[in-house]
C-alpha positions in Angstrom: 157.2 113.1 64.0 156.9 112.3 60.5 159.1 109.3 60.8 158.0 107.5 63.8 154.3 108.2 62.4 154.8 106.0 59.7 156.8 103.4 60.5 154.9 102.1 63.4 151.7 100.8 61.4 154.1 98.5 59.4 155.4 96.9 61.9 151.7 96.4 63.6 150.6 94.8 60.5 154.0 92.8 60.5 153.4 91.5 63.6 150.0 90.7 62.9 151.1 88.8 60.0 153.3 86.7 62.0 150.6 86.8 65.0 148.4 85.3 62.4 150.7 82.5 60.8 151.2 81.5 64.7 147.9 81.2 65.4 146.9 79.6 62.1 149.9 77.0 63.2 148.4 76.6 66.9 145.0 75.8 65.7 146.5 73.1 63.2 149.1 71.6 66.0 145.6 71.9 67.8 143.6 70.3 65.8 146.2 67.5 65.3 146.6 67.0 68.6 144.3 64.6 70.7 142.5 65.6 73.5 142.5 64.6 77.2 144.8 64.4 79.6 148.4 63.8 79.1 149.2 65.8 76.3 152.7 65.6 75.4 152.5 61.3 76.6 149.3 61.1 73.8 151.2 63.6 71.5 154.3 60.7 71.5 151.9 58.2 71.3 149.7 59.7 68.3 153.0 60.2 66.5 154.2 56.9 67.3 151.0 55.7 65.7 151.1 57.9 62.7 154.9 56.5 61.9 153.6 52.7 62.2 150.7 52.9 59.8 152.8 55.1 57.4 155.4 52.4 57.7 153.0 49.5 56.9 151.3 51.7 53.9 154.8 51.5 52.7 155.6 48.1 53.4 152.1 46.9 51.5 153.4 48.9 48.4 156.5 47.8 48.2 155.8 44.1 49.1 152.4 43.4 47.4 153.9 41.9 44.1 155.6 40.0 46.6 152.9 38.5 48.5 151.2 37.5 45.1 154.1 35.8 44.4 154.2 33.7 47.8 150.5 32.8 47.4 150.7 31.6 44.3 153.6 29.4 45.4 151.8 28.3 48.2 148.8 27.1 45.9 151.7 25.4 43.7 152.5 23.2 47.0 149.4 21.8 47.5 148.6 21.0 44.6 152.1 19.4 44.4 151.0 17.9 48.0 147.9 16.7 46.9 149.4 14.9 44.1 151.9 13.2 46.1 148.9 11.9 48.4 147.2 10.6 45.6 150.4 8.3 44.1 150.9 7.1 47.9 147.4 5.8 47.8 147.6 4.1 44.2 151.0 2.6 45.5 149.2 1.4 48.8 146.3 -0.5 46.8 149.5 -2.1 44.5 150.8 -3.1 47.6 147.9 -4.8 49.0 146.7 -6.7 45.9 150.7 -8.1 45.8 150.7 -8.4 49.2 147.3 -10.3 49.0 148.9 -12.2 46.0 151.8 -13.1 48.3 149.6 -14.5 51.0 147.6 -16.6 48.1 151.0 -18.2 47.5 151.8 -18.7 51.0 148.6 -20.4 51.8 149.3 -22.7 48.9 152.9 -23.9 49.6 151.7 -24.3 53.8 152.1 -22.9 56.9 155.3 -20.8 57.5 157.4 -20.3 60.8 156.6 -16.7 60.9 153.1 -16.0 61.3 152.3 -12.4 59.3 149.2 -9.8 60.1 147.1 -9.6 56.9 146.8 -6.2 56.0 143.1 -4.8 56.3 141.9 -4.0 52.8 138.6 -3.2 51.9 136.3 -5.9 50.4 136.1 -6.2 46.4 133.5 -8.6 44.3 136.2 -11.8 44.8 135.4 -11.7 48.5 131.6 -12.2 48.1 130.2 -15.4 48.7 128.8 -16.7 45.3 125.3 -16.1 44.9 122.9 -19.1 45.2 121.8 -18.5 41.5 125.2 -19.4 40.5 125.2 -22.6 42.4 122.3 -23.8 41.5 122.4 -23.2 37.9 125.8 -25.4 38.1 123.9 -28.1 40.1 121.6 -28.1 37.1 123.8 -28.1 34.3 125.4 -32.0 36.4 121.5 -32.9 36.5 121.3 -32.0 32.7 121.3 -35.4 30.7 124.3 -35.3 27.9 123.6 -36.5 24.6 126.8 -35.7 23.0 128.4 -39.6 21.7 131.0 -40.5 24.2 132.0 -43.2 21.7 131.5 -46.4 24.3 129.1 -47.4 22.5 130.7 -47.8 19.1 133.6 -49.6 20.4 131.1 -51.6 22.5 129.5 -53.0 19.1 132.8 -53.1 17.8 134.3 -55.8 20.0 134.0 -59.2 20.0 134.3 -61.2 23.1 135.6 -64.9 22.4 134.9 -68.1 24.8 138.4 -67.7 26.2 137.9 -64.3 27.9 139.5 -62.3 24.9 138.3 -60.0 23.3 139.0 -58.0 19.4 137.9 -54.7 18.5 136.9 -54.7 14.7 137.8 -52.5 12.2 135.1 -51.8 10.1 131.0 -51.1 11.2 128.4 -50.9 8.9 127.3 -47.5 7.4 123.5 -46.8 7.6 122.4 -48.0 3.8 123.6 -51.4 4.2 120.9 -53.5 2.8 120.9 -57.3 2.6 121.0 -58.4 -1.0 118.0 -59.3 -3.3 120.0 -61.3 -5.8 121.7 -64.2 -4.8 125.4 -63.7 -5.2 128.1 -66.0 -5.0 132.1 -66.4 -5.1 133.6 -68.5 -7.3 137.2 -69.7 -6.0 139.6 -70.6 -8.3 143.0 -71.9 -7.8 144.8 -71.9 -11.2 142.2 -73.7 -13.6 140.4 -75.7 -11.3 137.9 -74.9 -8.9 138.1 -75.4 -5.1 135.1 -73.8 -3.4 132.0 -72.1 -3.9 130.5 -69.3 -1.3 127.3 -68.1 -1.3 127.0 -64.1 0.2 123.3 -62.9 0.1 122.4 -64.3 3.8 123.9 -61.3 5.1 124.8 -57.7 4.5 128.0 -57.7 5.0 131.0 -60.0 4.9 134.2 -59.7 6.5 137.7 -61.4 5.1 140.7 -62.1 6.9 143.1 -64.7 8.5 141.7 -64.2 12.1 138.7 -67.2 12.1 137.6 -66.0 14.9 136.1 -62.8 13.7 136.2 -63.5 9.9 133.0 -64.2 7.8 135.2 -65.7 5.0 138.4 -67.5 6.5 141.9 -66.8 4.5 145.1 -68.7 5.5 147.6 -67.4 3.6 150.4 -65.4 5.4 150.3 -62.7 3.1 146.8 -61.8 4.3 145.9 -60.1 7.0 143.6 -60.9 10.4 141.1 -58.1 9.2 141.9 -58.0 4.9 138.7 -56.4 3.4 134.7 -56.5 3.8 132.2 -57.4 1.1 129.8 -54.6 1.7 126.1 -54.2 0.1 124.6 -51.4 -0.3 122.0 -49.3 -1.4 122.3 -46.5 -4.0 119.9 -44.3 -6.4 120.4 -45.8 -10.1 118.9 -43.7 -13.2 117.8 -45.9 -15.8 117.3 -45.2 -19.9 114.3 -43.4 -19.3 116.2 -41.1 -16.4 113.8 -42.5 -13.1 115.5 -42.9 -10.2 115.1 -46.4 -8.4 117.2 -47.9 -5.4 119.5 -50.6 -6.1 121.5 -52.7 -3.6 125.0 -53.6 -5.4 128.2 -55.0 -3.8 130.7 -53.3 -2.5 134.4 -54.3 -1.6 136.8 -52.0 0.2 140.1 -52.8 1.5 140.7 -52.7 5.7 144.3 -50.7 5.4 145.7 -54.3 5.0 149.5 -54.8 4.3 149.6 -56.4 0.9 146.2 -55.1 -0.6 143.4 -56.4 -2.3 143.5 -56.0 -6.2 140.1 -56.3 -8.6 141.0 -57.4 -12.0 144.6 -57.4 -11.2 144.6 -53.5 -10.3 144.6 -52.6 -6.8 141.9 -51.1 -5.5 142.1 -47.2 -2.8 142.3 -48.0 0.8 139.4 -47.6 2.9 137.3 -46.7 0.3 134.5 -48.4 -1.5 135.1 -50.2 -4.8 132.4 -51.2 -6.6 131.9 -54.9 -7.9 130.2 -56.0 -11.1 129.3 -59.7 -12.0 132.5 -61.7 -13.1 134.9 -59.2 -11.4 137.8 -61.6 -10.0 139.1 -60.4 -6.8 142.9 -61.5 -5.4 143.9 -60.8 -1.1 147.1 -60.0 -0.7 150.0 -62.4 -2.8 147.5 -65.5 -2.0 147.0 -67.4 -5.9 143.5 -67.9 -5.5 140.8 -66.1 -7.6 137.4 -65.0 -6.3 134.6 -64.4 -9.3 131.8 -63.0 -8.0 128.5 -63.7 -10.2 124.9 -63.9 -9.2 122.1 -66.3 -10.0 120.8 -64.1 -13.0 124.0 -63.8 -14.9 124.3 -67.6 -14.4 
């Protein structure tokens, strides 16, 4: 009696234990479980559910490094694409200006066989009309008198038209202080001791010497001379005296015409195309001619 006494309330609370573990598990499985109709159908497709999402939770943490990666690679192309964009634009705009440089040419050398589209390009500052302000100012400038010398005029005064039609350009033109002599001057021409002429030069202010009579204020005939030799030139120049005023003088000049054999002034030849000045009883030679020229003027006489 003792026996069976005892050993029956440990098995009660043995069973309970596992009664309670059971039920504990029923009302989790429960609780677990959704509710409606079809239970074991929803139970498959709760679990089915369950095993996707824990399956993509997994797949996010394995592969997010991953998808970082393939975004930024992604970003890399565009950029890479966007670049490429932007060179086949710059080397359509090369294209069109040498293509528009190529019709340019065309268009000059004529019409060819094969008759070529023009590419449309958008318009730029060359394909404007000029402005009327433009025109007009050039219109204006063509109205505009010019001043500047055009030198017609100098070789207008410079030429000298003879009876026969021709004409002879002179070498030498005035400078602005020629001055026609106060004094009356004259030549002296000598030919070894004995006098052959005399000229008188104060009538003018200027006297040109040379083998060409048609031109030439004071005729020469020897062949050593030349058509245009040299010019007798007066002039006016400041002169200081003792007392240091200044007064204008006109004085004789002589300056050579670039002539072959030269022109000498006491026998020393004188620069070319320069001015040499003469004093009273200077004697003055052309060329290899044997005549002497003294030049005096009344008041040394």
């Amino acid at each position: 009696m003792a026996r069976n006494s005892v050993s029956p309330p440990r098995r009660r609370f043995q069973d309970d234990r596992r009664q309670g573990m059971d039920g504990d598990r029923e009302d989790d499985y429960r609780r677990r479980r959704p509710q409606g109709a079809g239970g074991e159908r929803r139970d498959s497709g709760y679990n089915r559910r369950e095993e996707r999402n824990h399956t993509r939770r997994g797949d996010d943490a394995a592969y997010g490094g991953y998808d970082r990666r393939n975004r930024e690679r992604d970003v890399e192309q565009r950029r890479d694409r966007s670049r490429e964009r932007e060179r086949e634009r710059g080397g359509d705009r090369v294209r069109d200006r040498n293509g528009d440089r190529d019709r340019d040419r065309d268009q000059r050398a004529g019409p060819s066989r094969r008759s070529v589209s023009p590419r449309p390009r958008p318009p730029t500052d060359i394909d404007k009309p000029p402005s009327r302000s433009r025109s007009k100012t050039g219109e204006e400038d063509k109205a505009k008198p010019n001043f500047a010398p055009s030198g017609l005029l100098a070789a207008a005064t410079k030429t000298v038209k003879h009876g026969d039609g021709t004409s002879t350009v002179l070498k030498y033109h005035e400078p602005p202080e020629a001055r026609k002599p106060v004094v009356g001057w004259r030549l002296y021409v000598f030919k070894g001791k004995d006098q052959v002429d005399l000229l008188h030069i104060q009538r003018q202010s200027a006297y040109l010497i040379g083998r060409d009579r048609a031109i030439a204020d004071l005729a020469i005939d020897h062949p050593s001379c030349s058509k245009q030799h040299a010019v007798i030139q007066y002039r006016q120049v400041h002169e200081k005296n003792e007392l240091g005023d200044v007064k204008n003088v006109i004085k004789p000049f002589i300056i050579d015409l670039e002539s072959t054999n030269g022109t000498h002034v006491n026998d020393e030849a004188i620069p070319v195309s320069r001015y040499y000045e003469l004093k009273p009883g200077d004697v003055i030679k052309f060329g290899e001619s044997m005549r002497e020229y003294v030049i005096l003027h009344d008041e040394a006489v």
